[in-house]
C-alpha positions in Angstrom: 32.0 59.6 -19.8 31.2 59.1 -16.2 33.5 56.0 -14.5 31.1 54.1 -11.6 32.6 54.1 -8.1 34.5 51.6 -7.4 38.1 49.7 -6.8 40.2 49.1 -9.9 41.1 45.6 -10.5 43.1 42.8 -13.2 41.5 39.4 -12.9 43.4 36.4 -14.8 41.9 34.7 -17.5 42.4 32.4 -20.1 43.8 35.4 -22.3 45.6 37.5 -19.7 44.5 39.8 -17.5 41.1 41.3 -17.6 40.7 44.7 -16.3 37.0 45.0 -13.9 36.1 47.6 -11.2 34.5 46.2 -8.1 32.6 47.5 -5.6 31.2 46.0 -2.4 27.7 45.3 -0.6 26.5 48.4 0.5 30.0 50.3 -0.3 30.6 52.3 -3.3 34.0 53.0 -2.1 35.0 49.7 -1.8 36.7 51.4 1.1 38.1 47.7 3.2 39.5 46.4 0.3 43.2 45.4 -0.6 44.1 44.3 -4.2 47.0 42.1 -4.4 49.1 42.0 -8.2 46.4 40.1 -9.4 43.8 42.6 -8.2 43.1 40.1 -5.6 40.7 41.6 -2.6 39.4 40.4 0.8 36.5 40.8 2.5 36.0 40.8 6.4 32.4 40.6 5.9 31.1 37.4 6.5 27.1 38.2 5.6 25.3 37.2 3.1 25.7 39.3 0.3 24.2 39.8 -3.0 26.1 40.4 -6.5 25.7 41.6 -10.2 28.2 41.2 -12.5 27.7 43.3 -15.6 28.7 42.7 -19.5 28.9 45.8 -21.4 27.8 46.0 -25.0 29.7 45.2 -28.6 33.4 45.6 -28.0 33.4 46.5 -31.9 31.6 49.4 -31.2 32.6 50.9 -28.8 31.1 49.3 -25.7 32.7 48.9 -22.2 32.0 48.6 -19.0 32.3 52.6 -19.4 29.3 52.8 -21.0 26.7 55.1 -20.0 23.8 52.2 -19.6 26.4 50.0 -17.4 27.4 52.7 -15.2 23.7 53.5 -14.8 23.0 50.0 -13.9 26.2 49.9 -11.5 24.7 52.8 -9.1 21.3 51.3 -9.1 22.1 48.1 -8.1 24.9 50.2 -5.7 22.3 52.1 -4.1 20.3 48.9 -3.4 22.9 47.1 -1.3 24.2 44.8 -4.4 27.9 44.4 -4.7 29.0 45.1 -8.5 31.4 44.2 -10.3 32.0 45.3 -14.4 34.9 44.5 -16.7 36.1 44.7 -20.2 36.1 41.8 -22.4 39.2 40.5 -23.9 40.8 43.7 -26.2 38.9 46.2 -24.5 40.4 49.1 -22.4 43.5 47.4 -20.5 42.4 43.9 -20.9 44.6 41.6 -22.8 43.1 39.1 -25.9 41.4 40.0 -28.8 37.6 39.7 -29.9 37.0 36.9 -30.2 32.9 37.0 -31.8 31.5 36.5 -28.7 32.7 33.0 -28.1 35.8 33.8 -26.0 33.7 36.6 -23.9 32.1 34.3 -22.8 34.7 32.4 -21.3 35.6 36.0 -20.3 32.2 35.4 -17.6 33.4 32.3 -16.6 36.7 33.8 -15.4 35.1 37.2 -14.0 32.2 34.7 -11.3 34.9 32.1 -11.1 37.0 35.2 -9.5 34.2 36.6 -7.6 33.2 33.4 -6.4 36.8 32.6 -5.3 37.3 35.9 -3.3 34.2 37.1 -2.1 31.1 35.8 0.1 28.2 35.6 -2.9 25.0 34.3 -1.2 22.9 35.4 -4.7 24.4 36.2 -8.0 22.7 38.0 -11.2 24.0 38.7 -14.7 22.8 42.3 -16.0 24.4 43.2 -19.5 23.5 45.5 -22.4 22.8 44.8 -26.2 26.3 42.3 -26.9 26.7 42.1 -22.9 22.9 40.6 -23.1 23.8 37.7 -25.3 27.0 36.8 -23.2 25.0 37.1 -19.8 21.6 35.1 -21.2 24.2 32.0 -22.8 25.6 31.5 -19.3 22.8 32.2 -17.5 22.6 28.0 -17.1 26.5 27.4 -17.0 26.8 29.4 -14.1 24.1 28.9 -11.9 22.9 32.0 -11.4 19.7 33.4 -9.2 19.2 36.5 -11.6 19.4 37.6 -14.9 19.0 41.5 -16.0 19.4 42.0 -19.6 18.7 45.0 -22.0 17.7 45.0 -25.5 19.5 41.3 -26.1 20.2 41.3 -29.7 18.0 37.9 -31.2 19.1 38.8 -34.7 22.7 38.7 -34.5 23.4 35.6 -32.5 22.0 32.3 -32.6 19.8 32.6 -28.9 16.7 30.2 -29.5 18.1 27.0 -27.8 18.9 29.4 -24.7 16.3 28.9 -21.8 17.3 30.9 -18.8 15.5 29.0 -15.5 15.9 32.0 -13.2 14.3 35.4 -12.2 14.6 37.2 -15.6 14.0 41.2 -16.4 14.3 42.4 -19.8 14.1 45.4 -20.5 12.9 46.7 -24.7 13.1 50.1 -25.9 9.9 50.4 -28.9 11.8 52.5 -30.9 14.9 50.7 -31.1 17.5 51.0 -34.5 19.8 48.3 -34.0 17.7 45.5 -32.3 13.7 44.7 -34.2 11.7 45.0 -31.3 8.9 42.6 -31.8 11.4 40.4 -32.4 13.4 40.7 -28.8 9.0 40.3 -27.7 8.4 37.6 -29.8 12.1 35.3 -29.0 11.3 36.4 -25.1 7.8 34.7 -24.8 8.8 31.6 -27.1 11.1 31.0 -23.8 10.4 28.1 -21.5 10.5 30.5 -18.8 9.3 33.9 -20.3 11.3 36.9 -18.4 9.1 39.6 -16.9 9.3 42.2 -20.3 9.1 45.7 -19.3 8.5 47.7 -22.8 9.6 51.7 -23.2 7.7 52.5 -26.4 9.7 55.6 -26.9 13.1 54.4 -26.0 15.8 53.7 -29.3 18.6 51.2 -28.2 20.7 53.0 -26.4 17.9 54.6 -24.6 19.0 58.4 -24.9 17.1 60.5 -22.6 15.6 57.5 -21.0 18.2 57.0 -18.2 16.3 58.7 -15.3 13.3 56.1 -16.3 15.7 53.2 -16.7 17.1 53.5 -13.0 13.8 53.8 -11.6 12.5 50.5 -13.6 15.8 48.7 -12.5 15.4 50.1 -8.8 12.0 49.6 -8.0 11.8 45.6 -9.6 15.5 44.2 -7.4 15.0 46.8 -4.4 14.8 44.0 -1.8 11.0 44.3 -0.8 10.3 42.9 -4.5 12.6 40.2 -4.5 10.2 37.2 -5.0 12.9 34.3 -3.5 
């Protein structure tokens, strides 16, 4: 499986270390940056700058922030000026902790922004996650403030997500054929929101949208390219 660009880093939490891969505004090399032990990094840029921190899906099942939809996500957002940064939750790869059913991932956010937040210039900041990575990023959507959200088939039947109301710039995205997530159901949970996200619906897409990564860039690209940002 194809890694994303970026520079490798371990960012403290409340469980150890988490392991992340970062990579600057406009740099996919993350060329100007030095890591300290902690993974640590400094930026000389003092321009506004705009970052997406992704959540990869079930750590369970296989998910990381190697997966193919994160990585896809990652370039996109790469190619459009964003700064990224992805991580493993808690047990996954090299970070330390266990699973902990989604409560203690979350926490896992917290620490990941807090870091960003503490160590880089972040002028907007959006969530994007993937299935699992979905929930996490749509229950902190509030917590942390955040100007964006970008979530992918969120999964409204395994988690208790009807009290979450997400008050920012929202795009989820559905696949009509998916096998682990009812789709009328992500539909039908989406537009009982206060604020309903902007729903983009691939009819022929399953969950973990096989053959439907070319599409899924261009969907991502063309609605957070800055000419459509509506702020």
């Amino acid at each position: 499986m194809r890694k994303s660009s970026g520079m490798d880093l371990k960012i403290p939490s409340e469980t150890g270390k988490l392991q992340a891969r970062l990579t600057r505004p406009g740099d996919d090399k993350a060329s100007s940056y030095k890591a300290s032990s902690l993974g640590q990094a400094t930026n000389s840029d003092d321009a506004s700058q705009r970052w997406v921190v992704l959540s990869h899906p079930h750590p369970q099942y296989g998910g990381s922030m190697d997966n193919k939809i994160i990585t896809t996500l990652a370039r996109v957002f790469q190619q459009a000026g964003w700064g990224t940064l992805a991580y493993n939750f808690r047990g996954v790869g090299a970070s330390e902790g266990d699973y902990d059913e989604g409560v203690g991932e979350q926490y896992d956010l917290q620490a990941v922004v807090q870091w960003l937040r503490a160590n880089q210039t972040v002028d907007q900041l959006m969530l994007a996650g993937f299935s699992f990575g979905s929930y996490v990023s749509i229950a902190q959507a509030e917590a942390l403030q955040v100007d964006a959200l970008c979530t992918i088939a969120p999964p409204v039947n395994f988690y208790a997500m009807a009290s979450m109301h997400p008050q920012c710039e929202w795009l989820l995205i559905q696949g009509g054929q998916d096998e682990v997530v009812p789709p009328e159901a992500v539909v039908q949970w989406a537009f009982n929101r206060d604020q309903v996200p902007d729903v983009i619906w691939r009819q022929q897409a399953g969950h973990f949208f096989h053959r439907q990564l070319i599409w899924l860039k261009q969907v991502v690209a063309a609605h957070f390219h800055p000419s459509h940002r509506r702020r």
